[in-house]
C-alpha positions as CSV (number, residue, x, y, z in Angstrom):
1,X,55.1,40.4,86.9
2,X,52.6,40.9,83.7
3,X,49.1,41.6,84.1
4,X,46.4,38.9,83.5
5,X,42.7,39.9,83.1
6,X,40.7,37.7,85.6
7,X,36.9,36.2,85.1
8,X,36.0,39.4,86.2
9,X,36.4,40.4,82.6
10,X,33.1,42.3,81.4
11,X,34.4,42.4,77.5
12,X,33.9,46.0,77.5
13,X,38.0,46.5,75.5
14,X,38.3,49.8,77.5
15,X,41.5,47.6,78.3
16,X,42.7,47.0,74.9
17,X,42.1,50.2,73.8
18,X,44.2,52.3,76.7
19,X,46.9,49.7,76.3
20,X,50.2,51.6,74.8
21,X,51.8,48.1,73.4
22,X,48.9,46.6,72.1
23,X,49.4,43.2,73.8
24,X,45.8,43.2,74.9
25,X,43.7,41.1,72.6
26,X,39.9,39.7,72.7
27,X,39.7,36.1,72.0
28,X,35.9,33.8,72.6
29,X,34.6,37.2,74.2
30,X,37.0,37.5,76.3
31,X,40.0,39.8,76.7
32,X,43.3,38.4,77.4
33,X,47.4,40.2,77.7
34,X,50.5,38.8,76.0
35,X,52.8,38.0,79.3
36,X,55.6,38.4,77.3
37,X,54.8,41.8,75.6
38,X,53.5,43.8,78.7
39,X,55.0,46.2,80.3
40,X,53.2,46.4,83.5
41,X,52.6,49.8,83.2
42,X,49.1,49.3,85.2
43,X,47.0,51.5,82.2
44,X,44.3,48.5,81.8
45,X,43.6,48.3,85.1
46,X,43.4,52.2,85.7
47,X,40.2,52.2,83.4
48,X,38.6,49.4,84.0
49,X,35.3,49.5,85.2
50,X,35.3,46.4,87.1
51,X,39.1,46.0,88.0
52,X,39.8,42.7,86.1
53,X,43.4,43.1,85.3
54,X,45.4,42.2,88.2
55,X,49.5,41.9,88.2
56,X,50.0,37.9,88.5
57,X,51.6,36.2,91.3
């Protein structure tokens, strides 16, 4: 399953900017990931500071 940044979400794009597919994008302040071009790798969640992307159910 894809990652999806929770409400957690601090806005900081330490996500977007580790992620090696670029499917992490900020929209209305917030960051969100493309389901459909992740690749689970886990690289968002390794550096951020608050743990906001979690692999979905």
């Amino acid at each position: 399953m894809a990652y999806k940044i929770t409400d957690d979400c601090i806005a900081c794009g330490a996500c977007a900017e580790e992620c090696p597919v670029s499917c992490i994008t900020e929209k209305d302040g917030k960051y969100i990931i493309n389901p459909d071009e992740c690749i689970e790798c886990g690289a968002c969640a390794d550096v951020c500071p608050v743990d906001a992307p979690k692999k979905e159910d």
